[in-house]
C-alpha positions, 0 to 999 in steps of 0.5 A: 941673541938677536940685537934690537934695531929701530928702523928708519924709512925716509920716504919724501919730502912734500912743498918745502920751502925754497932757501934761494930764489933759483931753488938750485939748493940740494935737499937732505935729511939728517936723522939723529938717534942716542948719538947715533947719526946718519944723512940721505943722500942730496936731491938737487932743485927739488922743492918735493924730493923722494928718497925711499932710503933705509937706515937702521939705529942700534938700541943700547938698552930696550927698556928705555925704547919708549923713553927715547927720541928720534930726531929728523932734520931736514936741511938745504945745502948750497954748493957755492957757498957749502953751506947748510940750511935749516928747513925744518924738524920731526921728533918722534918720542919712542911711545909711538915706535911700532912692529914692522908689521904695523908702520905704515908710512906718515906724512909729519908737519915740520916743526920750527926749531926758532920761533922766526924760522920760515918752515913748511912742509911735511916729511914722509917716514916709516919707522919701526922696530926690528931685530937682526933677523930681520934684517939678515933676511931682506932680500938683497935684489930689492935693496941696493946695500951699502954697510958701513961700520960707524962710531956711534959718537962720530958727526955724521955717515954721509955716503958717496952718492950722486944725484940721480933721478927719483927712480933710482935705486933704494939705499940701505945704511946699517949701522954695526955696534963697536966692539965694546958695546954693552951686552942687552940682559938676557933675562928681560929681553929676548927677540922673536923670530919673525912671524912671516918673511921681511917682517920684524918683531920683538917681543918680551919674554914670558917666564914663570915669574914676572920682571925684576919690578924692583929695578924698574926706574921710579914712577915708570911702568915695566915693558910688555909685547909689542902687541899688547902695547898702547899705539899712537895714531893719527887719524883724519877726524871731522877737525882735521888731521891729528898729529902728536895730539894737536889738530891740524886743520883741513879744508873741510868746514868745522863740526861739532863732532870733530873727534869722530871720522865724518860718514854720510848716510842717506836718511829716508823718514817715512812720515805718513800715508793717506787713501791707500787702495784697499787689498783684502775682500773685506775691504780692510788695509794691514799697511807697512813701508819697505825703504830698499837701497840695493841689498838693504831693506828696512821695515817699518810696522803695520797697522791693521784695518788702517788707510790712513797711517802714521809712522814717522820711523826713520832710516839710515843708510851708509852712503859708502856701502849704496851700490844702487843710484836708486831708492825705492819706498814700498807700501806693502799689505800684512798679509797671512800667506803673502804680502801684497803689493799696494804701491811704491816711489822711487828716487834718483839717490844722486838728486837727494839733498844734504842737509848739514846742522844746524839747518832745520829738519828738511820738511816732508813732501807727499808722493803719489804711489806708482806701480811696478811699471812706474805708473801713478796708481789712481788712489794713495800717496806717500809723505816721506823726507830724504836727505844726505848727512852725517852722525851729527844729524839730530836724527841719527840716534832714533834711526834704524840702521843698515850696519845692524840690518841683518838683525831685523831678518832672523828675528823681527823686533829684535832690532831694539836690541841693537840701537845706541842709547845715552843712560843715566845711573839711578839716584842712590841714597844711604839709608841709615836705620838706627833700631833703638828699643820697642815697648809692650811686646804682645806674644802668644804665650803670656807665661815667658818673655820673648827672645826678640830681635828686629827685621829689617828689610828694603828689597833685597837687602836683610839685616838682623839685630841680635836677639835680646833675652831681657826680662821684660817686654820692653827690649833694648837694641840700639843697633845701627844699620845701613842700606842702599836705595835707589830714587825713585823709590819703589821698595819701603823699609820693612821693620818686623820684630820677631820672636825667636820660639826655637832655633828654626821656629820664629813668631812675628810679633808685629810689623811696620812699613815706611815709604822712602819718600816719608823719611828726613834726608840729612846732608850732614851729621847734624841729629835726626828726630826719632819717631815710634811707630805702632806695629800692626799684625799683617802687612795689610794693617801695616800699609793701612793708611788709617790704621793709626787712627783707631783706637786700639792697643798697640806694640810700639817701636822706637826707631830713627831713620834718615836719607844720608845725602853727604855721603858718595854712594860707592858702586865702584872700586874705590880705585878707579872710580868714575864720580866722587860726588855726593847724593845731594846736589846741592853740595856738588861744586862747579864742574871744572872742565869737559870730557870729550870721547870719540869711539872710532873703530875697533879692529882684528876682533876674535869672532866669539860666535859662528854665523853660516859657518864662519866666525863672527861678532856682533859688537857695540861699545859702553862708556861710563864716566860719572852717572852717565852711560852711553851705549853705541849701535850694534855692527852686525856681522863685522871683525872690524867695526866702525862706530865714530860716535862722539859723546861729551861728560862734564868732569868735577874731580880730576882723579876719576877713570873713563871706563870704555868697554866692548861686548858682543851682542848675543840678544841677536842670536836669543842667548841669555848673556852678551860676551865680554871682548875686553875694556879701557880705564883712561884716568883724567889727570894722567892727561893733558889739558887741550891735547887731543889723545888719538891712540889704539888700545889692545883689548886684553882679557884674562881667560881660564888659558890665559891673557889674550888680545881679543882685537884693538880699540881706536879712540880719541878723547880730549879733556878741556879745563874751563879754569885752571885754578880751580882744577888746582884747588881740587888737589887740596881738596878730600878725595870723597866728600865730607860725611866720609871722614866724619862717620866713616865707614868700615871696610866690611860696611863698604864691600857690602854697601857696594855690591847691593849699589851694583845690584840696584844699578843692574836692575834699573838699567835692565829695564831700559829699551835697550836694555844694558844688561846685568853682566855688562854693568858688573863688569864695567863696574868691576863687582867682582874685583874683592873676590880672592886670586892667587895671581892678584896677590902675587902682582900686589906683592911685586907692586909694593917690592916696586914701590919700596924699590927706592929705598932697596936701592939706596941701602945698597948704595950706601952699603957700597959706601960703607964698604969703600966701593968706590973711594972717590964716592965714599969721600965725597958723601963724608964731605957731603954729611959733615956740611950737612951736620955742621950746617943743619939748616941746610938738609931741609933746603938740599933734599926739596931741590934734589926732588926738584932737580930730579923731577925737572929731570924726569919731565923727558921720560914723562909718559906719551900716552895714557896708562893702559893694562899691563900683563906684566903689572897683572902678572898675568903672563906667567900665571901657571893654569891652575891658579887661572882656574882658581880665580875664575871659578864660581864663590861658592866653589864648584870644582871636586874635592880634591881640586878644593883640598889642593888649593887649600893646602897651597893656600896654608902654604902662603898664609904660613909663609905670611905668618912668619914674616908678621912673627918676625916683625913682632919680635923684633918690637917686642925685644925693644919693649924688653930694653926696660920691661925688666924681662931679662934684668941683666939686660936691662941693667946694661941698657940702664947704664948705657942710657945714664952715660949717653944721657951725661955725655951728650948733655955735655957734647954738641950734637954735631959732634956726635953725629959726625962720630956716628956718621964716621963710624958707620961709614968706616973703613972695611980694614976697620971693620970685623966679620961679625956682628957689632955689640949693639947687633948682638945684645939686640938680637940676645933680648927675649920675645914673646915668643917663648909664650906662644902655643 
């Protein structure tokens, strides 16, 4: 099996500072590595010295990989005195080690390692991930290789190099594993063979079953490929250069959008047009602009019989795609064969101004229209503004684009469908209707009682009270109900009390309708008012104003009805959810901080349609975070989309998830529903206060083949606390808010509450103009996550085997104890619990600084990155196809019968399995409630018994006694112990269950 290496490329060193006044010092680099040590050769009088030098580091365990640290030290030796000094560091954490096929080369500021050092500077370094086949594939003639086997404790490798010139040839160190290294375990690493020539991968290897969970260290996450990994980078954005999540200012002035890469656009704003020359015999004007820019032509709309029109529609054109110095605004005339020309005006693009914010809008100017050869046309001018800027400009959101061009040509107007939006969730209420009774029903047949029941009705949403069977027409219900409505309200609260005739045959007795806006909003628990209401024949009588007025007899119902405003209507997982505030904002507290998103770029898209023959994807990007939605620009006809769109959230709740997800528009093609290409759930206090996160997420989707990675998704994302006590207040405070815990409600109430809460979402937002579509909505809010999936189930499973790992892992330890394994650690654990039983005070205190200790210890493994999805977590790895089948077909079923009768019987299989496990745990607690039920009355007299001289005997020893005689025993040695069963184990297992009684 092939060994892991890290790789190390020293490449050069940039502007160091000189150590003495002659610079006559030599210049090297010392990398360190788990005590692995290795030195570049000297550069002489050299302030910017260039190695191009490779090293390689041998891995004792890749699971660790990311938990590791590479440390660079750039040193200044002085050959007179033969000593060293320090010019600086770079540490490299192992979360940002990458394939060979994606390490380019970085250029990392050096870091002081006291706080009065003089550092500056950069050093350049490539380092990445390889194996040994790899590296018994470089090709020798472009290395010259010098292998030298090394201890991996030994102080340094220097090789015997001379100072030569910066073109001389590249050295290669390798460094050999001893002898008595410890093999890597084969069952959870395996080393891939290389894709290509020079190029190293390592890989996880998939298998039928997920990676030993339990074993995995505590509070970690299990290692996946290399390719479905969360990558750092370090991107040049408008604040500067980002480099380990701190800002390294440029000499560019400061932005607002300061997370997103600057891009200049030419803005052209075409305002207004006067006296424009008739074209048609009858004298009339159908006029539209065309603003061309090379190969790129927007179009505004046309008026019809209109000189004089007015526009004011806005352009923008990439600066770095113009390929033309001149911009040409044609008026052209809407004609049925062919459109005529009426006039145009051309600019010189290098002669345009900028304009950066907050400067005012540029004003508008009037051009006389020329003709073709550039003459002044005699009648007609033009008012447009036309300015360089950036995605800052107040006019960006509102114009049209020339990355969604080709969408104006195949199907005009279609362009709508393509613009960037900001969105805000609708207002959900809980409506609570409690239906208490109805006084003198009013049936057809005046010989028997009704059969009665109430309708209750708000849109969609139905719910019936059980049919009442009383001798009476004043019938009793009582029955609470609760519903989802959605500000402003549009739907009424229906109350329909029907008879119940046959069992397919009803009667309506009468009806009420309730406008939203008429009911009492509560944002508590304290009582509502009933009210009754008469009951009319019709839904026109119901909605009949004045109806109440006439004198008439009339069937009333008793009914109480509220808004519950103290409650935070769930329209997501409970799991991840964005916003955890109530309806009522009155009980909102302050916001604690600010959420800042930089959408940058998406890369190695798969193509999800064919255009002209060759794949392609129309993408654009949807974040969510609270109630507010953001929609970016759809990028025609790109597999590498750059977005750099920046929008800003304020944050309440720290333990709330940013939901980014990238679709394709297929609106753009006519199709009825977008594709989804993948998402990121980023969790806000998994980050760190003021740190810029930069990093490259693989968008991992689950298809009926399989989990594939459908590109990568670059973003940058900052969360800034505004008070830091307050944010630590929230920890202490109830995850939901108060209405949750005092009238709670139950987890078939809450499934149902949220799917017509993400019913309601979906129809509002589709309305919008763009509008966000159902399926997007769905799956950014996960509606369909309650649906049953064999493999969900198994990677729930292995997660609580993970969380009870600890505990697995101690009883083996102390099973080892027991068992003399170790003498030296069974003595030590003896001395170690006859202090803690002699000196009980003491074992509080010891295990609240052992978890101190520990998490101390564990602050060096805490995660670089922000959690991403993991397929090994998912279990969507090792999924076999036909339980991927199952989870992705319809509810209800559509496969054939067979299909069906299989899945159900492997279903039997589980719940079987399942149904043992619960029998096993009953029994074991019904045979402690058979220690004095008198069951088995032998038993029982023997644990009486036994009890009466436990009793006497520890009323009259000290309890430290008897525990040290427990803990002794317990701990006893194997020559004292016997192969079977102590007494207390059989007499346990003898007592009888409840098992004899089953069927």
């Amino acid at each position: 099996m092939s060994s892991l290496r890290l790789g190390v490329e020293v490449v050069s060193a940039h502007d160091l500072v000189p150590k003495d006044g002659q610079d006559s010092s030599g210049v090297y680099v010392e990398l360190q590595f788990e005590g692995q040590k290795f030195r570049t050769s000297l550069k002489e009088r050299d302030l910017s010295p260039v190695w191009n030098e490779n090293f390689y580091f041998n891995v004792t365990n890749p699971s660790n990989l990311r938990d590791l640290t590479l440390d660079a030290y750039v040193y200044s030796h002085n050959k007179a005195t033969d000593k060293k000094s320090f010019l600086g560091k770079v540490s490299l954490t192992g979360s940002s080690f990458v394939p060979l096929s994606d390490a380019v080369v970085l250029h990392y500021p050096l870091e002081k390692q006291r706080i009065w050092s003089r550092v500056k500077g950069e050093l350049g370094l490539k380092v990445f991930v390889t194996d040994d086949s790899y590296m018994s594939s470089s090709n020798p003639r472009h290395t010259t290789q010098s292998t030298m086997n090394v201890d991996p404790l030994s102080a340094e490798s220097i090789p015997n190099t001379s100072s030569n010139e910066r073109g001389e040839s590249r050295r290669t160190f390798r460094h050999l594993p001893n002898s008595d290294r410890r093999k890597q375990n084969d069952n959870t690493f395996a080393a891939g063979p290389p894709p290509k020539p020079n190029v190293g991968s390592y890989e996880m290897r998939s298998g039928p079953r997920p990676p030993n969970i339990v074993n995995t260290y505590a509070g970690s996450m299990p290692m996946q490929p290399g390719e479905y990994s969360v990558k750092e980078t370090s991107p040049y954005l408008g604040g500067g250069r980002i480099v380990g999540g701190r800002v390294i200012p440029s000499d560019r002035p400061n932005s607002t959008y300061d997370l997103v890469e600057k891009m200049q656009y030419l803005f052209v704003r075409v305002v207004k047009a006067r006296d424009l020359p008739a074209k048609d015999v009858t004298g009339s004007l159908d006029p539209y602009v065309e603003v061309r820019v090379g190969n790129y032509k927007g179009t505004t709309k046309y008026f019809e019989r209109k000189q004089n029109p007015e526009w004011n529609e806005v352009f923008a054109f990439a600066k770095d795609q113009l390929q033309t110095s001149v911009l040409e605004v044609v008026v052209m005339d809407k004609d049925l064969v062919m459109d005529d020309f009426v006039g145009l005006v051309r600019l010189d693009t290098y002669e345009i101004p900028t304009r950066v914010p907050p400067d005012s809008p540029l004003a508008p100017e009037w051009y006389r229209l020329e003709d073709e050869n550039g003459e002044k046309i005699r009648k007609g001018e033009l008012m447009l503004a036309v300015w360089y800027g950036t995605q800052a400009d107040e006019a960006f959101p509102e114009a049209w684009h020339s990355d969604a061009s080709a969408a104006t040509d195949p199907t005009p107007g279609i362009y709508g469908h393509t613009r960037g939006k900001v969105y805000h969730s609708p207002k959900l209420w809980y409506v609570r209707v409690f239906i208490i009774e109805a006084q003198d029903l009013l049936v057809s047949d005046k010989g028997r009682f009704p059969d009665a029941y109430v309708r209750v009705q708000i849109g969609n949403q139905v719910f019936k009270t059980k049919p009442v069977q009383a001798r009476t027409m004043n019938p009793v219900w009582r029955e609470e109900m609760l519903f989802v409505a959605a500000e402003p309200f549009e739907e009424p609260l229906v109350l329909t009390i029907e008879d119940r005739l046959a069992s397919t045959k009803e009667e309506t007795i009468g009806k009420v309708i309730v406008p939203l806006t008429q009911v009492h909003r509560r944002a508590d628990d304290k009582p509502v008012r009933s009210r009754w209401f008469n009951l009319e024949k019709s839904t026109s009588a119901a909605m009949d104003a004045d109806a109440g007025k006439k004198d008439k007899f009339y069937t009333r119902l008793h009914v109480q009805v509220c808004l519950e405003g103290g409650y935070h209507v769930l329209d997501e997982s409970a799991y991840y959810s964005t916003d955890l505030r109530p309806t009522a904002k009155p009980l909102w507290k302050n916001s604690i901080g600010v959420l800042e998103l930089g959408i940058l770029n998406a890369d190695g898209l798969h193509p999800v349609k064919t255009r002209d023959g060759k794949g392609a994807s129309d993408t654009y990007c949807v974040a969510k975070y609270g109630q507010k939605w953001v929609r970016t620009r759809t990028i025609i006809n790109s597999l590498s989309p750059k977005y750099n769109e920046q929008y800003t959230w304020e944050v309440y709740d720290p333990a709330t998830v940013l939901v980014v997800g990238v679709f394709d528009n297929s609106q753009i093609n006519g199709s009825n529903k977008d594709t989804k290409i993948g998402k990121v759930r980023i969790r806000l206090s998994t980050l760190e206060t003021g740190r810029v996160y930069t990093h490259s997420y693989p968008l991992l989707a689950l298809h009926p083949s399989g989990v594939k990675k459908m590109g990568e998704l670059h973003l940058a994302i900052r969360f800034s606390c505004t008070s830091l006590v307050n944010m630590m207040y929230i920890y202490s405070r109830p995850l939901l808010p108060k209405m949750h815990y005092i009238r709670p409600l139950t987890p078939m109430q809450q499934d149902m509450l949220r799917h017509q809460a993400v019913t309601l979402v979906a129809a509002r937002l589709s309305r919008a103009e763009p509008p966000l579509r159902r399926e997007v909505v769905e799956y950014m809010s996960d509606a369909h996550s309650h649906l049953w999936s064999m493999r969900r189930s198994k990677a729930n499973f292995f997660r609580l085997m993970s969380v009870f790992s600890g505990l697995l892992a101690f009883g083996k330890w102390f099973g080892e104890v027991c068992k003399w394994k170790n003498p030296v650690t069974t003595v030590l654990v003896h001395v170690l619990f006859g202090m803690l039983v002699l000196f009980p005070e003491l074992i509080l205190p010891t295990a609240f600084l052992y978890m101190f200790i520990i998490g101390l210890w564990n602050y060096r493994y805490r995660p670089r990155h922000p959690p991403h999805m993991n397929t090994r977590i998912s279990y969507a790895d090792g999924v076999p196809p036909d339980e991927l089948d199952e989870e992705f077909d319809t509810f209800p079923t559509s496969r054939s019968p067979d299909v069906v009768r299989f899945r159900y019987d492997r279903l039997r299989s589980v719940a079987g399995k399942v149904q043992s496990v619960v029998g096993d745990i009953a029994s074991q607690g019904e045979r402690f409630q058979a220690l004095i039920s008198w069951r088995d009355p032998r038993a029982t007299v023997i644990f009486l018994l036994f009890s009466l001289v436990a009793a006497t005997v520890l009323y009259a020893t000290p309890f430290q006694v008897v525990a040290l005689i427990c803990g002794t025993y317990v701990m006893r040695h194997p020559r004292l112990r016997h192969k079977v069963p102590s007494a207390p184990i059989n007499f346990f297992k003898r007592l009888p269950a409840h098992t004899d009684s089953m069927l």
